[in-house]
C-alpha positions in Angstrom: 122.6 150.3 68.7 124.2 149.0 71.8 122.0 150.7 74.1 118.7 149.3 72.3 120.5 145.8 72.7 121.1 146.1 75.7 117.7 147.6 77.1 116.1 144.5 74.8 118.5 141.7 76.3 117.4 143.4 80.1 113.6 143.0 78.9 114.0 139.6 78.1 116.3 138.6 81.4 113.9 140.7 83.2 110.7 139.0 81.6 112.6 135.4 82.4 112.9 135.9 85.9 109.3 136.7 86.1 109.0 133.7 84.4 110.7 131.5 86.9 109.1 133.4 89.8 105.5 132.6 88.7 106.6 129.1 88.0 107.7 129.1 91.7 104.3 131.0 93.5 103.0 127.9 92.7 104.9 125.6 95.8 106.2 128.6 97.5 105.3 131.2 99.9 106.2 134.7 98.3 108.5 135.4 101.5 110.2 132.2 100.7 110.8 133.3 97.4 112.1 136.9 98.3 114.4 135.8 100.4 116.0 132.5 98.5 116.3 134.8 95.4 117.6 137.4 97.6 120.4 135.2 98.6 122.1 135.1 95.2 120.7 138.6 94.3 123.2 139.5 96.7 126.4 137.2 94.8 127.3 139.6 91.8 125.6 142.7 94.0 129.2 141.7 96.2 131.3 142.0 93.1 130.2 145.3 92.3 130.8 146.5 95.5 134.2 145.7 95.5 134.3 147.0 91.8 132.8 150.2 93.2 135.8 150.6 96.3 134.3 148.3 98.9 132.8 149.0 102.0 133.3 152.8 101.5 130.9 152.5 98.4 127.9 151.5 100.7 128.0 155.4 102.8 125.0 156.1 103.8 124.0 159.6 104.1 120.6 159.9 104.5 119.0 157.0 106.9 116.2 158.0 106.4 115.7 157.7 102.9 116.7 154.6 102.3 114.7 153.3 104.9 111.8 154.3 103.2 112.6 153.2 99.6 113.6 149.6 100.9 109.9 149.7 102.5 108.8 150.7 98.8 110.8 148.2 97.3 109.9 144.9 99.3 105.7 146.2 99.4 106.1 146.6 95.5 107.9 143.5 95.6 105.4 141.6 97.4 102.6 143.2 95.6 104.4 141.8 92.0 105.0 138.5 93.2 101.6 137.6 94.8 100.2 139.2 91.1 102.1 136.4 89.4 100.3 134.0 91.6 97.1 134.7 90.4 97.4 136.6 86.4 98.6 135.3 83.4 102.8 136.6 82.8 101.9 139.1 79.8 99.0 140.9 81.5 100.9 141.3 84.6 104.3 142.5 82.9 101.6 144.9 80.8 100.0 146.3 83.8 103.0 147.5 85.0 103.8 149.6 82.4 101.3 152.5 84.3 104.9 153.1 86.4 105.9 156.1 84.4 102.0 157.5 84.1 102.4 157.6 88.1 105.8 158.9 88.1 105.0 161.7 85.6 101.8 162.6 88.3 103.4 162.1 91.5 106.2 164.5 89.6 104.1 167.6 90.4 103.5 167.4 93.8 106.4 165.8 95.8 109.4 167.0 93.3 107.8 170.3 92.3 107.6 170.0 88.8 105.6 171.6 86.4 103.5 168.9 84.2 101.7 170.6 81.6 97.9 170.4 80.8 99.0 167.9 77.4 100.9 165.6 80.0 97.7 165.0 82.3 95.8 164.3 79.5 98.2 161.5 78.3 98.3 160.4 82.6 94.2 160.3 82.0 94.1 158.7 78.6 97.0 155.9 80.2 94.9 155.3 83.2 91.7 154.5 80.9 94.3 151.9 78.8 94.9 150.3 82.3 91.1 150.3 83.2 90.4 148.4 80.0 93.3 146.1 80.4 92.4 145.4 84.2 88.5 145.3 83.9 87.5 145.4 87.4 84.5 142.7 88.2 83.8 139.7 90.8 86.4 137.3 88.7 89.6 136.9 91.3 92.0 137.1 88.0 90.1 140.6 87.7 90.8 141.7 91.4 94.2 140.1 91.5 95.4 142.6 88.8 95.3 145.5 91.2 98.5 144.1 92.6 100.9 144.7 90.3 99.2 148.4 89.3 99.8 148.7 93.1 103.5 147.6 92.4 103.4 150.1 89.7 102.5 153.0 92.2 105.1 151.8 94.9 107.9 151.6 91.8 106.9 155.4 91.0 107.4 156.4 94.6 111.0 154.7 94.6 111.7 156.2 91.1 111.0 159.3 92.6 113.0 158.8 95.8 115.7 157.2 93.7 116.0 160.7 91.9 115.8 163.0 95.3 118.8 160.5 96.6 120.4 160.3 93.6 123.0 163.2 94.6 124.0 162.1 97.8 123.7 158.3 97.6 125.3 155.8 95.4 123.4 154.0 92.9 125.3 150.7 94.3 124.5 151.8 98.3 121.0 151.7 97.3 120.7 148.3 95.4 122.9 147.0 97.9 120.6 148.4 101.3 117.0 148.0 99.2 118.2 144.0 98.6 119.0 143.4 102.0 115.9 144.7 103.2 114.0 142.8 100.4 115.8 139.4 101.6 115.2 139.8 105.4 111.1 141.0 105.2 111.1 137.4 103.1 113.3 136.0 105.4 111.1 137.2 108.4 107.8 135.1 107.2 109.6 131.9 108.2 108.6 132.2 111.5 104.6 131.2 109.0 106.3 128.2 107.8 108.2 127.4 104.8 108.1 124.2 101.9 111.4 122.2 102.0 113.1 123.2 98.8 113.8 120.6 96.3 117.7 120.4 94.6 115.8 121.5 91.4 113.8 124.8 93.2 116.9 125.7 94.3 118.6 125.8 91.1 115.4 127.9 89.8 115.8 130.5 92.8 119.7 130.6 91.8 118.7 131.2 88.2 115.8 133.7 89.3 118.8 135.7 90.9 121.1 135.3 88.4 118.5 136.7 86.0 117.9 139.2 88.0 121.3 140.7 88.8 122.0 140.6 84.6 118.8 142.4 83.8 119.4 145.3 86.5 123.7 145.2 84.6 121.9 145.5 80.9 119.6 148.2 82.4 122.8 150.4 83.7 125.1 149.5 80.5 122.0 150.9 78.1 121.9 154.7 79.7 125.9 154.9 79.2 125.3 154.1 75.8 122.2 155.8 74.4 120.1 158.8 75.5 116.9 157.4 77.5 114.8 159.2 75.1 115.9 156.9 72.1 116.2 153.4 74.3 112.3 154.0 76.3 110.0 152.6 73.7 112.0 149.7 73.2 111.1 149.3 77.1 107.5 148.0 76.1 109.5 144.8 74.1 108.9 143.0 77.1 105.4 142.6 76.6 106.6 140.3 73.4 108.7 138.2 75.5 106.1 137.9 77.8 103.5 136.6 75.7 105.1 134.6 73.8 106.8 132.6 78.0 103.3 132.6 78.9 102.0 130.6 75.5 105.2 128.5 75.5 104.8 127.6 79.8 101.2 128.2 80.5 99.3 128.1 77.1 97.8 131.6 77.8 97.4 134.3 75.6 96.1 137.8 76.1 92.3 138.9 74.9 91.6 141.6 72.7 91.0 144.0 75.2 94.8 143.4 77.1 96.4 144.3 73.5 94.2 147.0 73.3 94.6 148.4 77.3 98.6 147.7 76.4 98.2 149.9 73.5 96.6 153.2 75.0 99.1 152.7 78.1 102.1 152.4 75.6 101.0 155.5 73.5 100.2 157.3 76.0 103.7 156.5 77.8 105.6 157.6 74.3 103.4 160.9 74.3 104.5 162.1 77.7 107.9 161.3 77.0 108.4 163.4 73.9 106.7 166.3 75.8 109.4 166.0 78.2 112.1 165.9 75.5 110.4 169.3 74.3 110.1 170.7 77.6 113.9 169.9 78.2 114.8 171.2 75.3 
C-alpha cells in the first residue's frame, strides 16, 4: 500500500508542477523557465548528495553517456514545456503516456531484446490510441501535440540509456549531471532576452522546483516498497489530476476522442506490461 501511495502522491506533485509550468509559458521564455526551476531543482538535489557520501557520489565513469542523456533530457525537456504552451494540461500529460510503447520498441534494437509478435501488436494498437488522441490537421493545438509525443520518444531513449548506465553510474550522478545541463541550456538563451521576474514568479519557479524534486523522492520511495508491476497502472492516475487542474485553472476539459486515445494507450501499456511479467517469469 505504501508504494501505490507513494507512486499516486508523485503523480499528483508531478501533474502540479506541470501545472505551474504552463501557468508560467505564458510570460516566460521556456529557457527562462528551465533554468529558474533548475536553480532550486538543484537545493534538495544537494542534500542528497551529501546523503549519498558527497562529492565521491557524483563519479563519473562513462563521459560519454551522460553527455548524451543530458542532451536527451533538456531536448525532451524543451519539447514538454513549449507543448504546455500551446495544449490543454490533461491532453499533454495523456500524450506522454506513449513513453513506454517507445521504450518497449526501441528495446529490440539498441538493448537486444527479444519483443514478441503480441508486444508489437500492443506497440501498434498504442500508437493508433495516440493518433486518435493527437488528430493531426491544420489546427496549431493539433500540430503542437507532436511536442510532447516527441518528449515521449526522447524520455524512452534516456529510459533506455538510464538502464545501459545503470551499473556503472549512480542514480544520484545522473540526476545531479542531467540537471546541470538542463539549467545551463536554459541558462544559455539569455543571451535572447529574458522578462524581469516578478516576487510572485519567483515564488512559482521555487514551488515548480520544489514540486519537482518531491515527485522524483515519491517516485524512488515507491520501487523500494512495491514491485513495478503492481505500482505501473496506478502511473496513468495522473491523467485524473490532470483533468480535473486543467478545469479548475483553465476551464478545459478533454473531448471524447482524448478519453478514448487515453484509453487504447493505457490498455495497451497494461498489456505489454503483463507480457513482460510472463516473459520474466
Amino acid at each position: 500500500m505504501k508504494g501505490i501511495a507513494c507512486i499516486v502522491a508523485g503523480g499528483l506533485l508531478l501533474t502540479l508542477n506541470d501545472a505551474v509550468l504552463k501557468w508560467l509559458t505564458g510570460d516566460y521564455s521556456v529557457g527562462q523557465i528551465m533554468f529558474l526551476r533548475g536553480l532550486f531543482v538543484f537545493i534538495p538535489i544537494m542534500v542528497l548528495v551529501h546523503r549519498a557520501g558527497g562529492v565521491q557520489a557524483l563519479k563519473v565513469n562513462s563521459v560519454g553517456g551522460h553527455a548524451v542523456r543530458t542532451v536527451l533530457v533538456i531536448t525532451g525537456t524543451f519539447l514538454f514545456i513549449t507543448g504546455l504552451r500551446y495544449l490543454p494540461l490533461a491532453d499533454a500529460i495523456t500524450i506522454t503516456f506513449a513513453g513506454p510503447l517507445f521504450v518497449t520498441a526501441l528495446a529490440a534494437p539498441l538493448l537486444g531484446e527479444n519483443i514478441h509478435w503480441r508486444r508489437w501488436l500492443a506497440i501498434g494498437i498504442g500508437l493508433i490510441g495516440v493518433i486518435v488522441i493527437v488528430r493531426p490537421g491544420g489546427n496549431i493545438a493539433q500540430w503542437a501535440a507532436l511536442l510532447p509525443l516527441a518528449a515521449s520518444l526522447t524520455g524512452a531513449c534516456r529510459d533506455i540509456l538510464t538502464r545501459h548506465l545503470s551499473g556503472k553510474e549512480t542514480s544520484i550522478s545522473m540526476l545531479f549531471y542531467t540537471s546541470l545541463g538542463v539549467a545551463l541550456a536554459g541558462g544559455a538563451t539569455s543571451v535572447l532576452g529574458w522578462q524581469s521576474v516578478t516576487l510572485h514568479d519567483f515564488g512559482l519557479f521555487a514551488l515548480s522546483g520544489i514540486l519537482l524534486s518531491g515527485a522524483h523522492y515519491l517516485m524512488i520511495e515507491t520501487y523500494k516498497h512495491a514491485e513495478a508491476a503492481v505500482v505501473a497502472p496506478f502511473k496513468y492516475v495522473s491523467m485524473v489530476w490532470a483533468v480535473i487542474l486543467g478545469l479548475l485553472i483553465w476551464g478545459d476539459f478533454p473531448d471524447q476522442w482524448t478519453f478514448v486515445g487515453a484509453a487504447i494507450v493505457m490498455a495497451s501499456g497494461l498489456y505489454i506490461l503483463h507480457r513482460e511479467n510472463i516473459t520474466k517469469r
